[in-house]
N, CA and C atoms as a LAMMPS dump frame, in Angstrom:
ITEM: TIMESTEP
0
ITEM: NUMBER OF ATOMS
573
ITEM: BOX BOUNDS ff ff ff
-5.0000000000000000e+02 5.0000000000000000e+02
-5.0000000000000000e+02 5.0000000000000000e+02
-5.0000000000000000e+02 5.0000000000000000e+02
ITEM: ATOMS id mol type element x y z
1 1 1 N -12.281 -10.55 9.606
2 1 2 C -10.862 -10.273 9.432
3 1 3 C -10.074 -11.582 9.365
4 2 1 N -10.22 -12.521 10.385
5 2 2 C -10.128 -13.945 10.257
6 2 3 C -9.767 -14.475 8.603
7 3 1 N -11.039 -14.282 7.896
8 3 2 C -11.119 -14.77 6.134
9 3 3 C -10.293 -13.608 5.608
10 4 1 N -10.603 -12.753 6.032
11 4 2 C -9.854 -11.783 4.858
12 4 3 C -8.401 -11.688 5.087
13 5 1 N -7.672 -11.627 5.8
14 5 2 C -6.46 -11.656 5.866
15 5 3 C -5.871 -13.274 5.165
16 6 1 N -6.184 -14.527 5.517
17 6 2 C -5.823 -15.155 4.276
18 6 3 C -5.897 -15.138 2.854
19 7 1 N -6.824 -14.596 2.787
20 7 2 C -7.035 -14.145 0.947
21 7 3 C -6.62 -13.13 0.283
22 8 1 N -6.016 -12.296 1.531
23 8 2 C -5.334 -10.957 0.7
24 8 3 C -3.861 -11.806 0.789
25 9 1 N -3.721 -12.222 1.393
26 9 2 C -1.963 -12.846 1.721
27 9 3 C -1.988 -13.855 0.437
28 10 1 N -2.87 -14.711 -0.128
29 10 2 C -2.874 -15.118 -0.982
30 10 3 C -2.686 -14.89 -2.207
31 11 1 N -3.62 -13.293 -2.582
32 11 2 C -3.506 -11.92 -3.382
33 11 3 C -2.401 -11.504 -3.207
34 12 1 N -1.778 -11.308 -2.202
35 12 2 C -0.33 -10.945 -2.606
36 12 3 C 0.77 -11.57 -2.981
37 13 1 N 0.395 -12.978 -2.683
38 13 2 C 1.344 -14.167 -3.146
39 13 3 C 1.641 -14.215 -4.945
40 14 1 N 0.276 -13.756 -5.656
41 14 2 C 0.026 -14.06 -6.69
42 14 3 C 0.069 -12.834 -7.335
43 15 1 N 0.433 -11.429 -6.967
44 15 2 C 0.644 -10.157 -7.817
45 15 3 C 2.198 -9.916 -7.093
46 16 1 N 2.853 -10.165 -6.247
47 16 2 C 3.827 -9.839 -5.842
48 16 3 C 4.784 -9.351 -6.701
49 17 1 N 4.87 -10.325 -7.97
50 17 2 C 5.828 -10.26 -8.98
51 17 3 C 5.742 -8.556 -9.719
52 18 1 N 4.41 -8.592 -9.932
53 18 2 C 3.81 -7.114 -10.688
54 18 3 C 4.569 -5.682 -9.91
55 19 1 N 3.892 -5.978 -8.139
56 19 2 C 4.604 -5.342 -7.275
57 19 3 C 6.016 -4.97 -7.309
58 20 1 N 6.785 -6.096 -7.485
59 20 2 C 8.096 -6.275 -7.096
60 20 3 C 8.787 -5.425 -8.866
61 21 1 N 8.134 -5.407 -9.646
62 21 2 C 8.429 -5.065 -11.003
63 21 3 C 8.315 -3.578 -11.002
64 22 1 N 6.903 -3.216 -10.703
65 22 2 C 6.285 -1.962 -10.461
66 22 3 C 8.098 -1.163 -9.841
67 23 1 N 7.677 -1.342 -8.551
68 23 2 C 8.798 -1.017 -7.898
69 23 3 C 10.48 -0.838 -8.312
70 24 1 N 10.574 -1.929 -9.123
71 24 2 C 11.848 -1.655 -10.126
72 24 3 C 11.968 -0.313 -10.443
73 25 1 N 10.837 -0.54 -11.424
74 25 2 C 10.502 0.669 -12.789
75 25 3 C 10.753 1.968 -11.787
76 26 1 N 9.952 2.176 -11.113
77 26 2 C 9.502 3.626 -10.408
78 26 3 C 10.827 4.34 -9.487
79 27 1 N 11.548 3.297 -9.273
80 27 2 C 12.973 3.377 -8.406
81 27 3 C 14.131 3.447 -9.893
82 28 1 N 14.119 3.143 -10.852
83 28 2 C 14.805 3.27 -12.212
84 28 3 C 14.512 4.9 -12.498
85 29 1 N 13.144 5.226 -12.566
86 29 2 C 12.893 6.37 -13.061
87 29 3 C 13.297 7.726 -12.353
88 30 1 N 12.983 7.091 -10.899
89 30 2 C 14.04 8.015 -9.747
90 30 3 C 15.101 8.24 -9.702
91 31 1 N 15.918 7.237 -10.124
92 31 2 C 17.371 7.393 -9.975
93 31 3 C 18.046 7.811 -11.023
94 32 1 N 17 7.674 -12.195
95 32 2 C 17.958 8.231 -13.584
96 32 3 C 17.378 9.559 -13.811
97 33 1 N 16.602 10.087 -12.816
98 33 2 C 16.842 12.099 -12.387
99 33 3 C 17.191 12.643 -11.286
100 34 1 N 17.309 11.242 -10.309
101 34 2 C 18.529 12.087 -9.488
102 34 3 C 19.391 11.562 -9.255
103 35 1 N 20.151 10.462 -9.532
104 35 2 C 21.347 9.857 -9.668
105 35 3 C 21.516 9.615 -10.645
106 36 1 N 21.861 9.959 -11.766
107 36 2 C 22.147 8.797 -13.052
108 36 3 C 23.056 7.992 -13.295
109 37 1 N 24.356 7.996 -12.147
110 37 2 C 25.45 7.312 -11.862
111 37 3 C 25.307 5.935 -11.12
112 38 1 N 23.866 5.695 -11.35
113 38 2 C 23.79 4.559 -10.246
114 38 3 C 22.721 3.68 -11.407
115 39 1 N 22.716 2.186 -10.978
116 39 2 C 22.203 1.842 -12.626
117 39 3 C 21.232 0.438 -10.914
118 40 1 N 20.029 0.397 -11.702
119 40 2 C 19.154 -0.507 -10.76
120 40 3 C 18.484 -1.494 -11.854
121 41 1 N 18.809 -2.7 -11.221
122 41 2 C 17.649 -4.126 -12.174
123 41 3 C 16.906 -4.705 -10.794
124 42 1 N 15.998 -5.518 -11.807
125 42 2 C 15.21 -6.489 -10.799
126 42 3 C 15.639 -7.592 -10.945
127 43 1 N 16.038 -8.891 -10.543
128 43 2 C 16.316 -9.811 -10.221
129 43 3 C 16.352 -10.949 -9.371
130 44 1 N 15.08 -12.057 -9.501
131 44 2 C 14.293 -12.752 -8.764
132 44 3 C 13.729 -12.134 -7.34
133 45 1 N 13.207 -11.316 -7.756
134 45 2 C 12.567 -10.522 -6.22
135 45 3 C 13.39 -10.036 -5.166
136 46 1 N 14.524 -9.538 -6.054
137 46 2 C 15.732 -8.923 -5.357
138 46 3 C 15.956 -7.736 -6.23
139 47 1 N 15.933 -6.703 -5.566
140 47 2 C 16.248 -5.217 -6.426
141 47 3 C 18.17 -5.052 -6.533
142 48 1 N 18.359 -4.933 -7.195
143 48 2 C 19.852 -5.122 -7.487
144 48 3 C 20.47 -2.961 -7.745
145 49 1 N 21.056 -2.672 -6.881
146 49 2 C 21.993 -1.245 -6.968
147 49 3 C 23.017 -1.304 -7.406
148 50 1 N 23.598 -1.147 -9.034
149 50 2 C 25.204 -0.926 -9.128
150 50 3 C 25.423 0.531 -9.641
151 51 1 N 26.32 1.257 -8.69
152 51 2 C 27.124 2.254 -9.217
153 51 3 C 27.933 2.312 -10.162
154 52 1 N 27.989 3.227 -11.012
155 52 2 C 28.839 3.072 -12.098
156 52 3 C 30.02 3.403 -11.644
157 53 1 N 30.443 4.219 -10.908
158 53 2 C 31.595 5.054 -10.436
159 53 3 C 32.236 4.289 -9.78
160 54 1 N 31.845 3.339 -8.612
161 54 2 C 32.35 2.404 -7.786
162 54 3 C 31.988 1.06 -8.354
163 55 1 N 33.344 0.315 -7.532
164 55 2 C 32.838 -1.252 -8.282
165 55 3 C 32.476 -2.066 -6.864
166 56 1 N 30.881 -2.083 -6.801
167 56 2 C 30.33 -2.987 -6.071
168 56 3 C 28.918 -2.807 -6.487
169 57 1 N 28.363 -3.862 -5.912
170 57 2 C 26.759 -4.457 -6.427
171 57 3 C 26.226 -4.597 -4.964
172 58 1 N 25.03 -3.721 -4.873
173 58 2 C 23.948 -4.427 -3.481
174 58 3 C 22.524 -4.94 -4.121
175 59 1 N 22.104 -6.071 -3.302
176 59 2 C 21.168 -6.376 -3.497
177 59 3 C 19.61 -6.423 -2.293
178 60 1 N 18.624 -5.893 -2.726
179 60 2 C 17.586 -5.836 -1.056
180 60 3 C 16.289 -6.642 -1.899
181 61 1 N 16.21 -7.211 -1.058
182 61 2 C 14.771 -8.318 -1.084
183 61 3 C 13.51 -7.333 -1.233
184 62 1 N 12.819 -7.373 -2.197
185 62 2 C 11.942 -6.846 -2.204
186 62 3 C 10.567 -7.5 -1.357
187 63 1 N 11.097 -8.612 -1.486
188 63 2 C 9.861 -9.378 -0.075
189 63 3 C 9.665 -8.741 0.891
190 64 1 N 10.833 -8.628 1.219
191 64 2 C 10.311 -7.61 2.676
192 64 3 C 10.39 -5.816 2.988
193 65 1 N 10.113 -5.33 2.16
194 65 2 C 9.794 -4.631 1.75
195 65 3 C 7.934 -4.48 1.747
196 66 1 N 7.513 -5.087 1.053
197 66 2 C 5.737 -5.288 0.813
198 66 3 C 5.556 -6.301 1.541
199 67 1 N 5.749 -6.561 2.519
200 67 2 C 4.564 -7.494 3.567
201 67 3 C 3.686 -6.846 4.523
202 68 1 N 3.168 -5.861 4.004
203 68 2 C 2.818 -5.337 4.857
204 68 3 C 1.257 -5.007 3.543
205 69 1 N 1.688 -5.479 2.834
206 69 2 C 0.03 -5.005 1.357
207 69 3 C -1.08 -5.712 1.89
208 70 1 N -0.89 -7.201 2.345
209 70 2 C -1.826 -7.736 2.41
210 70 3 C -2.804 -7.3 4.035
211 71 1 N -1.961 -6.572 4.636
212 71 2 C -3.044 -6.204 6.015
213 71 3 C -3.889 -4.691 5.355
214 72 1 N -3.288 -3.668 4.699
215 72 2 C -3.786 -3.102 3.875
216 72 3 C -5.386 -3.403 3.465
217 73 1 N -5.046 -4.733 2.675
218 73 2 C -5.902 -4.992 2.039
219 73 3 C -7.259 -5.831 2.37
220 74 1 N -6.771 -6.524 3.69
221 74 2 C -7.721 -7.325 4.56
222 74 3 C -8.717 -6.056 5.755
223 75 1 N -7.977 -5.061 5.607
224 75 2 C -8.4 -3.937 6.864
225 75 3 C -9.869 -3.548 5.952
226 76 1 N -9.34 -2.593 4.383
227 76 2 C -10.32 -2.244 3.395
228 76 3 C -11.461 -3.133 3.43
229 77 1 N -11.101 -4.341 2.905
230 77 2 C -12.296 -5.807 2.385
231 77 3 C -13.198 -5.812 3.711
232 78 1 N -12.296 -5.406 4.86
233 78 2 C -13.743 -6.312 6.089
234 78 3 C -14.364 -4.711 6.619
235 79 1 N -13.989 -3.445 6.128
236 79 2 C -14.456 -2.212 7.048
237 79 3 C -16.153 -2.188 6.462
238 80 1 N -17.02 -2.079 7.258
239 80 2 C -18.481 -2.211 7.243
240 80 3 C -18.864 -0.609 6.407
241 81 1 N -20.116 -0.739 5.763
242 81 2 C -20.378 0.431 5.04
243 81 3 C -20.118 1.19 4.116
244 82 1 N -18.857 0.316 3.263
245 82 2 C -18.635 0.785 2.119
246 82 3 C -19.355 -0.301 0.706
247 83 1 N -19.876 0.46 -0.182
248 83 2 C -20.129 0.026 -0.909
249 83 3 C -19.213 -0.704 -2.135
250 84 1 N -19.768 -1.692 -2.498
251 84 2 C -18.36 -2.455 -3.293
252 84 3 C -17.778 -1.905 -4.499
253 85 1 N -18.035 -1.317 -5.151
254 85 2 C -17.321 -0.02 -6.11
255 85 3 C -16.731 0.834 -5.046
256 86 1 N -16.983 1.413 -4.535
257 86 2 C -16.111 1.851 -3.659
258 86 3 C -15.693 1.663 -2.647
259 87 1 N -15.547 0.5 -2.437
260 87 2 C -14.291 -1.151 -1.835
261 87 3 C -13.501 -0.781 -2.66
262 88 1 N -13.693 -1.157 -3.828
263 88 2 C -12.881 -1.378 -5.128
264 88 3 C -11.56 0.129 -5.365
265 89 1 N -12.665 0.979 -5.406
266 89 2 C -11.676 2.07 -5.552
267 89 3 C -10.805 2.608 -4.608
268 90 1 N -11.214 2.022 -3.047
269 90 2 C -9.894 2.674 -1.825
270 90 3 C -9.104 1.752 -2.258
271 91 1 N -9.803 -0.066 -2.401
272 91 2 C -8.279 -1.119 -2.371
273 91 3 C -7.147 0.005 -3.399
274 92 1 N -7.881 0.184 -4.626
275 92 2 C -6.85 0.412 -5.345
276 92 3 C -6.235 2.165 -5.255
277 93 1 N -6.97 2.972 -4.391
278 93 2 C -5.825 3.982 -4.226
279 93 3 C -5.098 3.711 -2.531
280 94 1 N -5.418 2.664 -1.993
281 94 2 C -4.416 2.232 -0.562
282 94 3 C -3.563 1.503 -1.402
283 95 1 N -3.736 0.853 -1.985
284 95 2 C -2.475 0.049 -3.08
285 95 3 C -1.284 1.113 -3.723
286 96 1 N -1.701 2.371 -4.54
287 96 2 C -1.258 3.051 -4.854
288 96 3 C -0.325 3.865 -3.773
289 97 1 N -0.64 3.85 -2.718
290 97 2 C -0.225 4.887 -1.676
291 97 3 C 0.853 3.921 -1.044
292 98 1 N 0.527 2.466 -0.525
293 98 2 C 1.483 1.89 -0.17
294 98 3 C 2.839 1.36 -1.272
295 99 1 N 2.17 1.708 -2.345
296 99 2 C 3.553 0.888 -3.364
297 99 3 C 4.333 2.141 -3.088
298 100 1 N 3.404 3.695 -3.216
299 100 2 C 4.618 5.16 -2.987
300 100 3 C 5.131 4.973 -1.423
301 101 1 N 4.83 4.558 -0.64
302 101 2 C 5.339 4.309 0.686
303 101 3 C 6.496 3.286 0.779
304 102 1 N 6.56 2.052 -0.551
305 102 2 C 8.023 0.913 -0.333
306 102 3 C 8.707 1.622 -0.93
307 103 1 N 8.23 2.413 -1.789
308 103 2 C 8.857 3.559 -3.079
309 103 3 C 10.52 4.026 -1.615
310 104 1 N 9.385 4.353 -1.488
311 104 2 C 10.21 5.589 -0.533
312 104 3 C 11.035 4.677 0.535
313 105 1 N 10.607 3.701 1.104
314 105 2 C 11.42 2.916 1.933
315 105 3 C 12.798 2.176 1.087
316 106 1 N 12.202 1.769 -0.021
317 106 2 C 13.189 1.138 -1.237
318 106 3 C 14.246 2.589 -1.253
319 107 1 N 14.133 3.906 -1.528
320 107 2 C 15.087 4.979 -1.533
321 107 3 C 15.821 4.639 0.019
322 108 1 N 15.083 4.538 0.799
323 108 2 C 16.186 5.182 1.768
324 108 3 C 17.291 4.039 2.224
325 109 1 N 16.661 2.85 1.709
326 109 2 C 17.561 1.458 1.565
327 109 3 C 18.798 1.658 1.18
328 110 1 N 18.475 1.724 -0.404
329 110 2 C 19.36 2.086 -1.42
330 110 3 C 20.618 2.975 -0.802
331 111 1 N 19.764 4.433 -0.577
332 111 2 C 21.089 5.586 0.378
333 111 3 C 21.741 5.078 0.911
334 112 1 N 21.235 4.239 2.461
335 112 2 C 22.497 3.897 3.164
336 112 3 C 22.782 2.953 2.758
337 113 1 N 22.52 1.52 1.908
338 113 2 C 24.068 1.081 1.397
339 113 3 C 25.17 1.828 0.709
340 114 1 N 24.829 3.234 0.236
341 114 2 C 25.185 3.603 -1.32
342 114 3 C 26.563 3.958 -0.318
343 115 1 N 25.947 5.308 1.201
344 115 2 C 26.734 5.722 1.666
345 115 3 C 27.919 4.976 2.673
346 116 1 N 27.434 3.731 2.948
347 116 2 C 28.038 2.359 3.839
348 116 3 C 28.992 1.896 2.95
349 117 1 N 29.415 1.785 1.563
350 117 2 C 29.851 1.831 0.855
351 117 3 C 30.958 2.715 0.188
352 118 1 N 31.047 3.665 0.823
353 118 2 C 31.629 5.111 0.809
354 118 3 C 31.028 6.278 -0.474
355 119 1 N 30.274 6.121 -0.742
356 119 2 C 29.245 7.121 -2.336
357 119 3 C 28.73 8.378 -1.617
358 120 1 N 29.594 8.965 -1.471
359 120 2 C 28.982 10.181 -0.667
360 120 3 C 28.279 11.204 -1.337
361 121 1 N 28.231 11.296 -2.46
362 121 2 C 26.968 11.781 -3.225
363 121 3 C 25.916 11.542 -2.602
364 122 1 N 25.3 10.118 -1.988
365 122 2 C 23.985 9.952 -1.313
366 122 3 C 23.573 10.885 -0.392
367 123 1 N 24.486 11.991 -0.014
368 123 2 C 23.652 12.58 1.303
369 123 3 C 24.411 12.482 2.587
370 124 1 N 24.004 12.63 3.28
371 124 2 C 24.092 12.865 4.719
372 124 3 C 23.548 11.685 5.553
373 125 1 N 24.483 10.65 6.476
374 125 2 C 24.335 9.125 7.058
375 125 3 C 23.138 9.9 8.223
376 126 1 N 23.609 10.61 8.893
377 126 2 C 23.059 10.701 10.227
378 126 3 C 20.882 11.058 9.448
379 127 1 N 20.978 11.673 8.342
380 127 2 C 19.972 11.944 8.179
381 127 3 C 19.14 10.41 7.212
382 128 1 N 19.574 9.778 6.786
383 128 2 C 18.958 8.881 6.13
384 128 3 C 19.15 7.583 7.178
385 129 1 N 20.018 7.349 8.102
386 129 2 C 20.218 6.473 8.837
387 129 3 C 18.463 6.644 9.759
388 130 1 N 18.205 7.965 10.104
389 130 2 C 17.294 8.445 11.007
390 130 3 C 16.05 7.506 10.323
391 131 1 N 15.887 7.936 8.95
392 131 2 C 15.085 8.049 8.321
393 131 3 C 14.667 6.787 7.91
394 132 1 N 15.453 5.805 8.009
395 132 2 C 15.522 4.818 7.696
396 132 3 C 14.913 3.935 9.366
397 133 1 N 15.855 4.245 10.006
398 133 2 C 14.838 3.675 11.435
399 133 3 C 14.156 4.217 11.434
400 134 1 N 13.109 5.611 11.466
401 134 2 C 12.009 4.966 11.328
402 134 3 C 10.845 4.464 10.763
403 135 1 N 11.146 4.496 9.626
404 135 2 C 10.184 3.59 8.681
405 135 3 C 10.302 1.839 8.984
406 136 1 N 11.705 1.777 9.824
407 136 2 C 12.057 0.349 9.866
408 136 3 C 10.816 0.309 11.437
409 137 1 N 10.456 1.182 12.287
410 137 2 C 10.187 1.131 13.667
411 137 3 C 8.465 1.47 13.055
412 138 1 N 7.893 2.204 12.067
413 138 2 C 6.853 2.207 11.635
414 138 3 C 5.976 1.696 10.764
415 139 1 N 7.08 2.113 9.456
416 139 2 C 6.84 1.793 8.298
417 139 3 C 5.873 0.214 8.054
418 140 1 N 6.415 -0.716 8.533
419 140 2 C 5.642 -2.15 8.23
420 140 3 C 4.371 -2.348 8.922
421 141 1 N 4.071 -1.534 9.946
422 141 2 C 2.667 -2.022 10.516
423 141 3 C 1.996 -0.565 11.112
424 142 1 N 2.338 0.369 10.622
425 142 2 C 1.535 1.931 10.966
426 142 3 C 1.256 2.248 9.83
427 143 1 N 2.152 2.462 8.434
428 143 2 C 1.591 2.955 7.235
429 143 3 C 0.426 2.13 7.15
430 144 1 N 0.013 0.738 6.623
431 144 2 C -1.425 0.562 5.999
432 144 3 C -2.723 0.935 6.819
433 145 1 N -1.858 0.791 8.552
434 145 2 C -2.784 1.553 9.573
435 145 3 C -3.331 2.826 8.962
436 146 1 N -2.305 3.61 9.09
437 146 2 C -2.704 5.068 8.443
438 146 3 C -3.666 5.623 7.453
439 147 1 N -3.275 4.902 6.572
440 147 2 C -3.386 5.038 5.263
441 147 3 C -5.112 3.899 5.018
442 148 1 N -5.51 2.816 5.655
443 148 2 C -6.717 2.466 6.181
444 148 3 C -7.939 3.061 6.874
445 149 1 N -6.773 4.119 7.804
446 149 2 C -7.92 5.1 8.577
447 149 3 C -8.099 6.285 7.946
448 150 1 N -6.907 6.385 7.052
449 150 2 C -7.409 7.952 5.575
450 150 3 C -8.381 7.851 4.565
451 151 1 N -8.545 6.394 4.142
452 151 2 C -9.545 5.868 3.42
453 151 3 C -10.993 5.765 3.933
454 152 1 N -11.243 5.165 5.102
455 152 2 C -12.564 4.707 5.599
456 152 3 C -12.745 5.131 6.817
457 153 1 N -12.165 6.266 7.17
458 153 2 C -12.998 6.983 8.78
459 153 3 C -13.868 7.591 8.392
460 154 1 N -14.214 8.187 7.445
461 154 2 C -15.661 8.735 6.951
462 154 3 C -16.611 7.672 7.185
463 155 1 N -15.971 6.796 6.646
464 155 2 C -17.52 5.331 6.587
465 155 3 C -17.763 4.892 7.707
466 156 1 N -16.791 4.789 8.772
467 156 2 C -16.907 4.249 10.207
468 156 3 C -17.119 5.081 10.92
469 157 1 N -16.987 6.534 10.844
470 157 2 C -18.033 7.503 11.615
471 157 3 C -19.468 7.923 11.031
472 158 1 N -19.771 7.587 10.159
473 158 2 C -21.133 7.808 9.512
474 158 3 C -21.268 8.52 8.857
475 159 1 N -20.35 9.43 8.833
476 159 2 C -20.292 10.446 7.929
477 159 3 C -20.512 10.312 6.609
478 160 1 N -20.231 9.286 5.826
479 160 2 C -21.042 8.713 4.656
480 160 3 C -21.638 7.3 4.5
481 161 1 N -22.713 7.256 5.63
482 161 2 C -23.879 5.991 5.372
483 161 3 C -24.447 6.072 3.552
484 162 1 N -24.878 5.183 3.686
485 162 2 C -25.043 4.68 2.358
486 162 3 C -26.695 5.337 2.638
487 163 1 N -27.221 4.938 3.968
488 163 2 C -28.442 5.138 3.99
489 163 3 C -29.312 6.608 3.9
490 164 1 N -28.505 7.708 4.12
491 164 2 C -28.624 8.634 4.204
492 164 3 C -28.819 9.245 2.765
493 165 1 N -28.177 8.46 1.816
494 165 2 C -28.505 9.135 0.379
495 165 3 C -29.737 8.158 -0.157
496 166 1 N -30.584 7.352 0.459
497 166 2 C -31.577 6.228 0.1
498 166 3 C -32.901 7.145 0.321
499 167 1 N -33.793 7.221 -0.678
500 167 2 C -34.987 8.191 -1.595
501 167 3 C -35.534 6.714 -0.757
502 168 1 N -36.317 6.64 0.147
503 168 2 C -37.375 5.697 0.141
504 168 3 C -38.411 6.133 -0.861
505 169 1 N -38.592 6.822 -1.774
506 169 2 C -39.988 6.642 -2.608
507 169 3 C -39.481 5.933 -3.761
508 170 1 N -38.035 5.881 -3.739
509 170 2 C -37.39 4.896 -4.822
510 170 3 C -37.594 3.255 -4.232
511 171 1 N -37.951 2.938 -3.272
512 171 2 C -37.581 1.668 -2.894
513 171 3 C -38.908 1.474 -2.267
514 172 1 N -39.597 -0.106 -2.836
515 172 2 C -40.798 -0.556 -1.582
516 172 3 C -40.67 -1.256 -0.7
517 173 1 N -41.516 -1.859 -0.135
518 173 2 C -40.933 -2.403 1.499
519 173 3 C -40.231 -3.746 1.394
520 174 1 N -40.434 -4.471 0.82
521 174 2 C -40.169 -5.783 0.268
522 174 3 C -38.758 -6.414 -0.958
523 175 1 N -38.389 -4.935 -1.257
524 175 2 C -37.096 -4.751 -2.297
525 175 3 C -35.811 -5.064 -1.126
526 176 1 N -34.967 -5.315 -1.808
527 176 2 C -33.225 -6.043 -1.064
528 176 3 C -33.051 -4.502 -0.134
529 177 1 N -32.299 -4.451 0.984
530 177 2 C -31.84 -3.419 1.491
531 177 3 C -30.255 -2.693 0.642
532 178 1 N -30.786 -1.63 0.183
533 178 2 C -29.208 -1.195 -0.332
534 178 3 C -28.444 -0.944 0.452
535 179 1 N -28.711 -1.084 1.991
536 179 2 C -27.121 -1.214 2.538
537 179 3 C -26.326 -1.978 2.862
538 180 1 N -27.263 -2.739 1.499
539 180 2 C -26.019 -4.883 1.537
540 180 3 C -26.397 -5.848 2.592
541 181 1 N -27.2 -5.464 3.725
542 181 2 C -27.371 -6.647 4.62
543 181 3 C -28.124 -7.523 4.152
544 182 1 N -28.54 -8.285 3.103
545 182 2 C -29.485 -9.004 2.443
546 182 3 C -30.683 -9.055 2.694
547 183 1 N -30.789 -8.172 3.66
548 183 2 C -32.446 -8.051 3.645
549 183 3 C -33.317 -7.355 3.794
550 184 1 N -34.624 -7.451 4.037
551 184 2 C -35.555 -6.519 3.004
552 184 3 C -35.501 -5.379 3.654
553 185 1 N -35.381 -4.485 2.715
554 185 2 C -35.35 -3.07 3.045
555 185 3 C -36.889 -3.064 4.559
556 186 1 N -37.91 -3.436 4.688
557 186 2 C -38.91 -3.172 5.437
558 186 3 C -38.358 -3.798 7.191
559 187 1 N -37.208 -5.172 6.973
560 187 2 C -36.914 -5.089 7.77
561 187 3 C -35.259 -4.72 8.106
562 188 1 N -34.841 -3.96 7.629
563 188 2 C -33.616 -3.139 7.993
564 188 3 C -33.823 -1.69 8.266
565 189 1 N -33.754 -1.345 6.812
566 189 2 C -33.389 0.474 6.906
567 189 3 C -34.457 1.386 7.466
568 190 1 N -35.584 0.954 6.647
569 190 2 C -37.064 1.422 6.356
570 190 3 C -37.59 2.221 7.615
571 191 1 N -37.521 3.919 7.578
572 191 2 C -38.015 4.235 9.007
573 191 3 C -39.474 3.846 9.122
């Protein structure tokens, strides 16, 4: 965990932009079916809210927002027993799940400036204020938790060993161990 958490923080240093874009788009597409009175850009890693109706502009850092991808992604890379295709495929549906998780934190942002602002179209303060603490009290270090242990508690309870689907009449004693420890199947798996 040590290695992997610098290299995903690194990984996120270097897709952030994609992220931070992604996130535009998907918060544009939201708001122009359920607000269409409200107009959203991206702008240097700052999501920008202007109402058409009212004259003011907010802006929220999308930085902080996604700091929370790269523990995500260091939890996946170091969990024991998954095979690397399917490494590959949780990173990228925990990726998917956390961008719908800023998705949703990016909405409830948006609300209470909209309504701090006086836009009372947004809803109801007491209910998005709620909603908003607590994603602010969870959201950054329980979602990739979550969403880490939805992916790979099968693999860390055994429930899908790799070894359990291994045909020893497919494999001789002296061949690599397929459950990645580099070595020979005769001295790892091999009952």
């Amino acid at each position: 965990m040590i290695l992997a958490l610098p290299a995903a923080i690194a990984l996120h240093w270097l897709i952030s932009p994609v992220t931070d874009i992604l996130l535009t788009l998907l918060a544009k597409i939201y708001y122009s079916v359920a607000s269409p009175s409200i107009s959203c850009s991206y702008e240097g890693r700052n999501f920008l809210v202007i109402p058409r109706t009212h004259s003011f502009e907010a802006s929220i850092s999308l930085r902080d927002l996604t700091v929370n991808q790269p523990l995500l992604w260091a939890l996946i890379g170091v969990t024991p027993g998954i095979l690397l295709l399917n490494r590959l495929k949780k990173l990228l549906l925990g990726t998917g799940m956390i961008i719908l998780s800023h998705l949703v934190f990016l909405i409830g942002k948006v609300e209470i400036i909209l309504l701090e602002a006086g836009y009372r179209e947004a809803g109801s303060q007491a209910f998005w204020q709620a909603f908003d603490n607590f994603l602010e009290m969870t959201g950054k270090g329980f979602l990739p938790l979550a969403i880490w242990l939805t992916l790979t508690l099968p693999y860390m309870m055994g429930e899908l060993d790799r070894r359990d689907s291994i045909q020893s009449g497919d494999l001789s004693r002296n061949d690599p161990c397929p459950c990645g420890s580099g070595k020979k199947y005769k001295l790892c798996c091999m009952p």
